[in-house]
Every structure is written in C-alpha cells, then in structure tokens.
GUKOL-146707 format. One line per field, with one value per residue (C-alpha): residue in three letters; y, z, x. Coordinates in Angstrom, 1 decimal. Layout:
# residues N
res = c(ALA; ...)
py = c(Y; ...)
pz = c(Z; ...)
px = c(X; ...)
END
This chain:
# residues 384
res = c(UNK; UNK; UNK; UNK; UNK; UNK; UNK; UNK; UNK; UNK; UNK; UNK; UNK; UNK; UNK; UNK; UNK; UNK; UNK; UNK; UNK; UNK; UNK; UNK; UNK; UNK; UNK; UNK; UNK; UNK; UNK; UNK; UNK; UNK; UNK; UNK; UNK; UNK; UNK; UNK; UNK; UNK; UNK; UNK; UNK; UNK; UNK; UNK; UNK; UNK; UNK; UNK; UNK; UNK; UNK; UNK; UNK; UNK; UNK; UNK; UNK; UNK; UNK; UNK; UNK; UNK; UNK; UNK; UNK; UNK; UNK; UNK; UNK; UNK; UNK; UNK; UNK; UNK; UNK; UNK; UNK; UNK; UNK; UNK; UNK; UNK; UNK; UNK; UNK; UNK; UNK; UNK; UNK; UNK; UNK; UNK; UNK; UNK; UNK; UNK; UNK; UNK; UNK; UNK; UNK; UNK; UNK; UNK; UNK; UNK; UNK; UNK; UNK; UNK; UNK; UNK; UNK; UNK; UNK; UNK; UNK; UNK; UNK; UNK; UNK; UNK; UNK; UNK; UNK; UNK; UNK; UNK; UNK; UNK; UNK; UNK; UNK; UNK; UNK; UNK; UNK; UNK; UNK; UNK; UNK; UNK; UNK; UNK; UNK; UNK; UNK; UNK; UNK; UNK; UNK; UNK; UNK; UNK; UNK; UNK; UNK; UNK; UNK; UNK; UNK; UNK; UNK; UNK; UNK; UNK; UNK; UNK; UNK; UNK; UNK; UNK; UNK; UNK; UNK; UNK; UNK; UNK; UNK; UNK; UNK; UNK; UNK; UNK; UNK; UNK; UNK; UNK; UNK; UNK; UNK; UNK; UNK; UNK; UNK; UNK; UNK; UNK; UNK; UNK; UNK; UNK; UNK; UNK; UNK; UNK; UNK; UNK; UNK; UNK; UNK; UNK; UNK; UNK; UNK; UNK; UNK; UNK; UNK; UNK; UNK; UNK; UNK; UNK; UNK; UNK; UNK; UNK; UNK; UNK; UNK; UNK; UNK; UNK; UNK; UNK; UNK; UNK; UNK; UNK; UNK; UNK; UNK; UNK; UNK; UNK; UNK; UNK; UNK; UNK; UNK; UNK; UNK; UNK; UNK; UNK; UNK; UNK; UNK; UNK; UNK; UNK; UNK; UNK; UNK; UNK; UNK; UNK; UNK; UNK; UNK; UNK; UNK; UNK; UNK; UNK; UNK; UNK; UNK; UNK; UNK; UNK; UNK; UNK; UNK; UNK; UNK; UNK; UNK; UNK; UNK; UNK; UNK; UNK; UNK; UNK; UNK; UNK; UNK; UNK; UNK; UNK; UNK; UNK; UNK; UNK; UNK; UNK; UNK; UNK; UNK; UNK; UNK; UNK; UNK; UNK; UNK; UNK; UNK; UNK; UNK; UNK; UNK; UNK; UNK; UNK; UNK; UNK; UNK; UNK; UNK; UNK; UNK; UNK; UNK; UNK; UNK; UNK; UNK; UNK; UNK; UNK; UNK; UNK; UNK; UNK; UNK; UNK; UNK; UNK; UNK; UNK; UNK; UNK; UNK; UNK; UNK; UNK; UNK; UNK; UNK; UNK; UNK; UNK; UNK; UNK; UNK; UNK; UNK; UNK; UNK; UNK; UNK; UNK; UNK; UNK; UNK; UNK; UNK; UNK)
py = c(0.0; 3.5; 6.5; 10.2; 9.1; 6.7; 8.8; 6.6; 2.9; -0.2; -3.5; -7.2; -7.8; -4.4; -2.2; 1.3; 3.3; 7.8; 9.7; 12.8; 14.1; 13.2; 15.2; 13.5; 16.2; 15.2; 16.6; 13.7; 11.9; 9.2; 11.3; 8.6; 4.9; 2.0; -1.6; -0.8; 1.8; 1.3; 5.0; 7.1; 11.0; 12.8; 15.5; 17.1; 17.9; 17.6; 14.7; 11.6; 8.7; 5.1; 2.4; 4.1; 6.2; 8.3; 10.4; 12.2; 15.1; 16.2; 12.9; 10.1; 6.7; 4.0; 0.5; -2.0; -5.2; -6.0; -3.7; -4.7; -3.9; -4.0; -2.6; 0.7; 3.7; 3.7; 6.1; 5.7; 8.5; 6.2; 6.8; 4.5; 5.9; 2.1; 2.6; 2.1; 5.5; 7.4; 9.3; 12.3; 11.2; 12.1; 9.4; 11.8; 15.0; 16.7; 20.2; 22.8; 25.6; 28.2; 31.9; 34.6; 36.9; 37.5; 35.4; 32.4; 32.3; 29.4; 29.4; 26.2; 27.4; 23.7; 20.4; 17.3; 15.3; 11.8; 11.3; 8.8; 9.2; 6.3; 4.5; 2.1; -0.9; -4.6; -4.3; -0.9; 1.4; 4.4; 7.6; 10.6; 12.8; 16.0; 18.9; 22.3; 25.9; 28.5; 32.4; 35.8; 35.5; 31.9; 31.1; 27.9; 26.0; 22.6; 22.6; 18.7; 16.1; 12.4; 10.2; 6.4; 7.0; 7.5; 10.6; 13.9; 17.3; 20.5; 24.1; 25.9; 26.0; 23.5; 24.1; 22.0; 23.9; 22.0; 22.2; 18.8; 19.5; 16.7; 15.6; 11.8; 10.4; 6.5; 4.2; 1.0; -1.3; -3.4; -3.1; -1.8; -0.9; 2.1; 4.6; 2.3; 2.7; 6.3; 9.3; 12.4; 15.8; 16.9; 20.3; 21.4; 24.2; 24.9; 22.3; 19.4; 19.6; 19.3; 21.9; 20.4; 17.4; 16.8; 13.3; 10.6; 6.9; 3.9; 4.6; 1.7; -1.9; -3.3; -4.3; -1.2; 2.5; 4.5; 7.5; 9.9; 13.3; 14.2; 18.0; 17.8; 20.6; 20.9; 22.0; 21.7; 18.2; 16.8; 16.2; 16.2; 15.6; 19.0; 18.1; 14.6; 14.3; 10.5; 8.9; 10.0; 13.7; 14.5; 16.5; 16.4; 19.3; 18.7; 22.4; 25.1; 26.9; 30.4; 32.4; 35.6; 35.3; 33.7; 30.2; 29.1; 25.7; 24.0; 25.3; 23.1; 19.9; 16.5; 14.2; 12.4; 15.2; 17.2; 20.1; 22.1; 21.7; 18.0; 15.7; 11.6; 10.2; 6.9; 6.1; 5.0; 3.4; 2.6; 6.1; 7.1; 10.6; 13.4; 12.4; 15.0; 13.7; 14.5; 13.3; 11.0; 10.5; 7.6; 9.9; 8.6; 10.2; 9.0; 10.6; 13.7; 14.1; 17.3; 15.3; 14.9; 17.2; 14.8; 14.4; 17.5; 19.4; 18.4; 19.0; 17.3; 15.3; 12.2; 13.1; 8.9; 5.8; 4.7; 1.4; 1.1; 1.8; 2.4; 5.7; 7.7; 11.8; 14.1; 17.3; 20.5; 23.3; 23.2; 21.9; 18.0; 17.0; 13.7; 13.5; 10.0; 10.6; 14.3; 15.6; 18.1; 21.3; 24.7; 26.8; 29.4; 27.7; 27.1; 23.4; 22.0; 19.0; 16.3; 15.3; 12.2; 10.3; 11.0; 8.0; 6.1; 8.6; 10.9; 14.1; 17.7; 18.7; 21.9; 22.4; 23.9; 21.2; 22.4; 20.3; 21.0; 19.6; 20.0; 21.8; 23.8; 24.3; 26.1; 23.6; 25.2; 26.2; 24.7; 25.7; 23.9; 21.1; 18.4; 20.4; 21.7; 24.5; 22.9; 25.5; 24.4; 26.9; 27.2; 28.3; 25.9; 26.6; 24.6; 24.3; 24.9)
pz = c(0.0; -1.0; 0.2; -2.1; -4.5; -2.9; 0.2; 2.5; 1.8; 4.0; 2.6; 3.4; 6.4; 7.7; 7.3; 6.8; 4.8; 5.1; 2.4; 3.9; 7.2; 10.0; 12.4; 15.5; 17.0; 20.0; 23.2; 25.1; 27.9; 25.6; 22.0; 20.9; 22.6; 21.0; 22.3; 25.0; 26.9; 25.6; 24.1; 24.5; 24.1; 26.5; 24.3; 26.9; 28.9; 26.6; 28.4; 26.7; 28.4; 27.9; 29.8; 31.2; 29.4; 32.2; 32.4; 35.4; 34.1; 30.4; 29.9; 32.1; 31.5; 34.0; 34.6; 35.9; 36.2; 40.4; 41.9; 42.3; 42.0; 38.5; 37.6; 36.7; 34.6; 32.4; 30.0; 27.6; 25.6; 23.1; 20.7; 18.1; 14.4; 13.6; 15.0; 18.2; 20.7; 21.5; 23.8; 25.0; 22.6; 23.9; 24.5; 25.6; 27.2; 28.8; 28.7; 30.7; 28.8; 28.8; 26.8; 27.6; 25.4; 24.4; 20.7; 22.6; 21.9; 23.9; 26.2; 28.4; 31.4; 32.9; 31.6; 32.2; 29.8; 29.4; 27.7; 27.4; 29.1; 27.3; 23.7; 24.0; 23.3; 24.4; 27.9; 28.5; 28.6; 31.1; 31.1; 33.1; 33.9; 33.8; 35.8; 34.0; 35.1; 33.3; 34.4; 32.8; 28.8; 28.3; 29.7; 30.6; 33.2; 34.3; 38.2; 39.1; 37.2; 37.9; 36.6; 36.1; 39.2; 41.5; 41.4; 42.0; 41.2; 42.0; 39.9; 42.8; 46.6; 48.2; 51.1; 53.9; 55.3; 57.9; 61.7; 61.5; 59.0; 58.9; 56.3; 56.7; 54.8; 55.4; 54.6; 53.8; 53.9; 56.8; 58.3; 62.0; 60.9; 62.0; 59.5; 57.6; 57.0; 56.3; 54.8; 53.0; 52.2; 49.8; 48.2; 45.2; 42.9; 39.6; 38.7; 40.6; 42.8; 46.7; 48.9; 52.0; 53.8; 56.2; 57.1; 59.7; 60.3; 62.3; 65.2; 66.2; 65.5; 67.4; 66.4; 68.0; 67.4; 68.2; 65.9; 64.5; 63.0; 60.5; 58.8; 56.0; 53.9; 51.0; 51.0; 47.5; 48.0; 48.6; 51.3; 54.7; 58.2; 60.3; 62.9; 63.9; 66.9; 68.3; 69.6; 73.6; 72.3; 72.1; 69.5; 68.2; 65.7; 63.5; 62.9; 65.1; 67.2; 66.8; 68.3; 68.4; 71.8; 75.2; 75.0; 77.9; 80.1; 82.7; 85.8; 87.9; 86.3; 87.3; 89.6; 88.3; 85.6; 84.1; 82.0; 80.9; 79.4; 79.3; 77.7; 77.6; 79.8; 80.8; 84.9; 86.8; 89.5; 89.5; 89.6; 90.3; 89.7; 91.6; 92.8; 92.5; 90.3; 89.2; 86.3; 86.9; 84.7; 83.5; 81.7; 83.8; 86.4; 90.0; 93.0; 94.2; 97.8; 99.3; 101.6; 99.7; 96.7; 94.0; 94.3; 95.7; 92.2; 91.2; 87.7; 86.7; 88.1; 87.4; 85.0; 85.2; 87.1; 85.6; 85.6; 86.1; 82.7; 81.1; 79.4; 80.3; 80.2; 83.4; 84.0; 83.6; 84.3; 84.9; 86.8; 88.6; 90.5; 92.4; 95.1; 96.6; 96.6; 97.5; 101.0; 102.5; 101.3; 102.4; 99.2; 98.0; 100.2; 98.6; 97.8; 98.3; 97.1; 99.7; 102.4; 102.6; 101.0; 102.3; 102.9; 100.8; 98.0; 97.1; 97.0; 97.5; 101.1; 102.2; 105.0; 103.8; 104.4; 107.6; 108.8; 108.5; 105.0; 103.3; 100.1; 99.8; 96.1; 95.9; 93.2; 93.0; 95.2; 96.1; 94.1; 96.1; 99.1; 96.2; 93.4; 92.7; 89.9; 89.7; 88.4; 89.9; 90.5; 89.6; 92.7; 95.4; 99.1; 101.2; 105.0; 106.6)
px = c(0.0; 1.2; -0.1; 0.8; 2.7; 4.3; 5.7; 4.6; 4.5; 3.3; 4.9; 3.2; 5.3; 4.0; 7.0; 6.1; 8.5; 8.3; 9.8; 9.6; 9.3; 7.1; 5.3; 3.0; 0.7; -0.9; -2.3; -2.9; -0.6; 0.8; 0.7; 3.0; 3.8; 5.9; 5.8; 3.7; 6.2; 10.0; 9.3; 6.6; 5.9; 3.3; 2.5; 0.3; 3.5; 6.1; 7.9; 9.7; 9.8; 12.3; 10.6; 8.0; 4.2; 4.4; 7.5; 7.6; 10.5; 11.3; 13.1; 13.0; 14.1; 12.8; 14.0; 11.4; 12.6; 13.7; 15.9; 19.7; 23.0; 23.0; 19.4; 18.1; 17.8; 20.3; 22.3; 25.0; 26.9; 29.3; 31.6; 32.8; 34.3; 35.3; 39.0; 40.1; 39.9; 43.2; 44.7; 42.3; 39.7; 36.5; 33.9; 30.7; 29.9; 26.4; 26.6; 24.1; 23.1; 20.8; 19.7; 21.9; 19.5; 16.0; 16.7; 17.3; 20.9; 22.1; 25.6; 27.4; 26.8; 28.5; 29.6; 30.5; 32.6; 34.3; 38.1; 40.2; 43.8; 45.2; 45.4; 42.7; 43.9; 42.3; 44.3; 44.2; 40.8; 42.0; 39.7; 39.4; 36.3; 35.7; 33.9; 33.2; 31.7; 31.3; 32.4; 32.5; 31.6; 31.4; 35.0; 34.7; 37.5; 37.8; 37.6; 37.8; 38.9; 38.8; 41.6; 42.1; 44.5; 41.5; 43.5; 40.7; 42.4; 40.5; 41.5; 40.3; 39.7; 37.7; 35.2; 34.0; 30.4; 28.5; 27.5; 30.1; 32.7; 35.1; 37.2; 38.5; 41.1; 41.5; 44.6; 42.4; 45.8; 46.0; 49.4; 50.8; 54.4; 56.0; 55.2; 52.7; 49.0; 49.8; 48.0; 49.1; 48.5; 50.8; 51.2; 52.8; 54.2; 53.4; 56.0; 54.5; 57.4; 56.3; 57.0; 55.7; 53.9; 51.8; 51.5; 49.8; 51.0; 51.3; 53.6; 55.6; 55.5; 52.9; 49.1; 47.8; 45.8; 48.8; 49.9; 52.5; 52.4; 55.0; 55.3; 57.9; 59.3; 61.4; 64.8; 65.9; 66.9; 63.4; 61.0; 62.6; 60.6; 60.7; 58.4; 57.4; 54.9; 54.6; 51.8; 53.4; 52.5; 56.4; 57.2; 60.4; 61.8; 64.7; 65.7; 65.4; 62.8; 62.4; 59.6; 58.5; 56.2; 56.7; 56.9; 54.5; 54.8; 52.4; 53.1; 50.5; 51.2; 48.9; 50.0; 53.2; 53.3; 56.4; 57.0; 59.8; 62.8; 64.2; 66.8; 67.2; 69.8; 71.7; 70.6; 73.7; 71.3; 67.3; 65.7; 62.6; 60.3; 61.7; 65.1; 67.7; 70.8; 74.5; 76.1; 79.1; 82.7; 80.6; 78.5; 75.2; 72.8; 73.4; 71.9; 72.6; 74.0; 74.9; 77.3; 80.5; 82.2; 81.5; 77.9; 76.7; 75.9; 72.3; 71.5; 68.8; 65.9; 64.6; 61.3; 60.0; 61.0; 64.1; 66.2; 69.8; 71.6; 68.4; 67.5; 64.8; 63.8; 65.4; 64.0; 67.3; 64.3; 60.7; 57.9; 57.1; 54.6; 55.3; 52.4; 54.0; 57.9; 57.7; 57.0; 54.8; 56.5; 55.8; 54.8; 57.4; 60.2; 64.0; 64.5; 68.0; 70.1; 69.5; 71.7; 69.6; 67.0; 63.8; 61.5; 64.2; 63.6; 66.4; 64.2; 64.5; 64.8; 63.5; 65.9; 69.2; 72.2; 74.2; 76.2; 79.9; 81.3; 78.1; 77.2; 74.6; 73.0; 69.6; 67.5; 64.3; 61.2; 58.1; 54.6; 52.7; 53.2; 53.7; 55.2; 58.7; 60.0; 63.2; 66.2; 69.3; 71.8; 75.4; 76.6; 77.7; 78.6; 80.8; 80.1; 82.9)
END
C-alpha cells in the first residue's frame, strides 16, 4: 500500500516506509507509545519517556525489572568511528546551557565530559572525567577532574560547610608498621614539585591504634621531616625553634606530671620521679648528695622511674609534681640537694644542708606542698 505518490508505503510484512518528514501532534498523555512503553511521548507535557508512558520530568528513563545492583535507569553516551579511541579522545559529554538573550541564543553554562587518558587498546581502557563551570563571557575551566588513578584534582579551593565538617582520609591497607598505614596531604608548585607534607602513620611496630604526625618541607633536596609528633604527644623538631612570643609551660602539672625543658639520659642506679641527680665521669645520672664534693651538684631530676643503665627523660628546668615521693612542702620555700634520702627517695629537702662539710646548692622552690620549679643553681657553698 502506497499512500501520495508513494511517500509513505506499507509493505506485506507491515514495514512502513516515510519519504519525507514526520510530524505527530498530539495533546494527550501518551501522544505517541511504542511496544507498549520502551518509548513514549506525553504530548500534553512535553515529556519523553524510555521504559515508562508516564514520564515524570522532560526525559526520564525508568527501569522496571527487580531492583539490584546492576538494575536501573540507564544512559550511555558512546563513541565508536570504527578505529580504536586514542589518547584524550572524547567518548561523551552533557553540557548545561541556557539563553543569555531575548533570541534564545544558547551558552554552556556547565559540563561534564568523558576522555580517554590512554590509547585504548584490548588491555588498556583508562579515562578521566571531567567537571566544568562556566564564568565571565562563556569562559569555561575545568575545576575537578577524575583520573584512572583515583587521582581527584581540584583548579580551585575547596570548602568544607557544615554544623560537623570533617574531612577523613583513610589508609584502607591493613598493616601496624611504624610509618605504615599512612596518609598524605601533599602540596605542590606549579612544577608538581612538593613543597611540603603533612603526614599521619602507624607509630611503632605493634598491632595497636597508636599514631604519629609528621610535617615535611622541602629544602631543594626533597621532602625532609621538620616536625614529627609521636603517639606519647612529644614532638620532636629537626631544625630550630624560633619564636617571636613567650613560650608558655604548665606550671601546675597532674599528679606524676612534668614540664619544661628535658633531655634523655643513661641512669647509673634505678631512679625514680623526683630524685635530685648529678652526672658522673661515666657519663650517667646518680643521686645527688649534698654530703660529699663529688655528688653534691644536682643537675637534673629524674622526670619517670628509671632502671639502672636504662635511658629515660630528666627534668634541667621546669615543673614536677610527684604526690608520693615528695614531702609536705611549704609553698614558695628554697629546695635544696639532699643530704639524705627521704623515705628512701632521694628528693629535694626543704631544709638547707648544715652540717659541717656539706654543700649547699639552691635547686628550686616549692609551688605547692607536692610540686617543685626545679632551676638548679650554679653556685655551690661549702660548709665549713
């Protein structure tokens, strides 16, 4: 069957052929529907639908078979010339637009595109994807791209707004070696050189939930670590410390508590918080006794229960608080190396040594009855 002159034709096997153009006008819901639903036009609101006569938006394409991982509305955008794609070949792209101008002249205001970052080949299929916006007269910049890296890089700032901001960054391999598990924030120069570092790790070796802060800079020879805080809240500086304001320490420390300035020694003897020490030829802390030349100059104090010939932290200047090894002090009163132990613990005594052959070396004063700022003195006096 022909119908004028042939334009449109309906064969036996009910084929129908158009020689010209085709236009379907209709006002109703479902204008147009083919096989029951797999498209339809609702010409009353100007909506297509793909799997479904009632689209709910301008286009809308609906799955309905059961819901799973692998079900849904689906899209494609392909591209396919008959050769393999190559490198930065574009596969698809949605693009945002809208009238800048009463003739309807139409400008990207955003777009989304897909391209390839490899030569496609049968092993290799890498592409990245990419974020547009649009600003000033149609200048349009790339602000986040996603790469076959699961690398995301951002052209400008990135902001955090919530009444919770947090941004977590999780190392997802299971290991608990020093320095393993770790995550980076890395920043660079317009070179892709990095400047600086901030890292988090594993600290130590054992299975635990113990950390360590690392801050790295550059100093033309690569990343090096300039501040590394461990998971005992020490933080350990490899350059120097320069600052322009007061640098402020605890001066009512817990129970068992230091602060100040300290450095790591060798204990000649077991040690415990508190107890006055000198430092012998052997290059180890003994106890301090006012009693005899060679052991009367105090210099440190023991910071942590120490034992024999192991190292641990002494106290040159600062605050202690040792509740059970210190005595009832009276507060503001000059401390004093020892003449002897106290309770067996060689602490400071608040009686100045005065018997005749002692030495008598100010250490500090008492903040409160269990708390010492310990600053031994230089000076030494002799009893005669």
């Amino acid at each position: 069957m022909s119908v004028y002159d042939n334009n449109i034709k309906v064969d036996a096997a009910g084929n129908v052929t158009i020689a010209g153009d085709l236009t379907v006008e209709g006002a109703t819901t479902t204008a147009v529907t083919i096989d029951g639903g797999t498209l339809s036009i609702d010409g009353a609101n100007n909506r297509v639908g793909v799997g479904t006569t009632s689209p709910g938006v301008q286009l809308e394409v609906q799955d309905t078979t059961t819901s799973s991982a692998n079900t849904g509305g689906a899209l494609r955008l392909s591209a396919d010339d008959g050769s393999p794609m190559g490198d930065s070949h574009r596969l698809g792209v949605i693009e945002f637009t809208g009238a800048e101008d009463s003739s309807n002249t139409q400008v990207v205001g955003a777009r989304i595109e897909a391209l390839t970052d490899a030569s496609w080949t049968n092993v290799e299929n890498g592409a990245a994807l990419y974020f547009y916006t649009t600003d000033g007269n149609a200048s349009q910049t790339n602000v986040l791209k996603l790469d076959s890296n699961k690398k995301a890089s951002f052209a400008g700032a990135v902001q955090l707004s919530s009444t919770t901001t947090a941004l977590t960054m999780q190392n997802t391999t299971s290991e608990n070696s020093d320095g393993g598990c770790e995550s980076k924030i890395i920043f660079e120069d317009h070179g892709d050189n990095a400047l600086g570092q901030i890292e988090v790790s594993h600290s130590g070796s054992s299975d635990d939930e113990k950390g360590k802060l690392i801050l790295s800079t550059n100093n033309d020879s690569g990343l090096q670590a300039a501040l590394t805080i461990d998971d005992t809240q020490a933080a350990v500086f490899a350059g120097s410390v320069i600052t322009a304001k007061d640098i402020q320490i605890e001066s009512a420390p817990a129970d068992t508590v230091y602060s100040g300035i300290t450095a790591n020694f060798v204990a000649g003897e077991a040690l415990e918080d508190g107890e006055c020490v000198y430092l012998k030829s052997d290059g180890k802390m003994w106890k301090a006794v006012a009693t005899a030349v060679a052991t009367a100059r105090c210099v440190a104090m023991c910071c942590v229960d120490t034992a024999a010939d192991a190292s641990g932290p002494f106290l040159l200047q600062g605050f202690l608080r040792a509740d059970t090894n210190f005595p009832t002090w009276t507060v503001g009163g000059a401390l004093y190396t020892p003449e002897a132990e106290t309770s067996a613990k060689n602490v400071p005594e608040q009686t100045a040594p005065a018997d005749s052959g002692d030495f008598v070396q100010v250490i500090g004063f008492a903040m409160d009855a269990n708390t010492v700022y310990f600053d031994p003195g230089s000076t030494i006096v002799e009893i005669a």
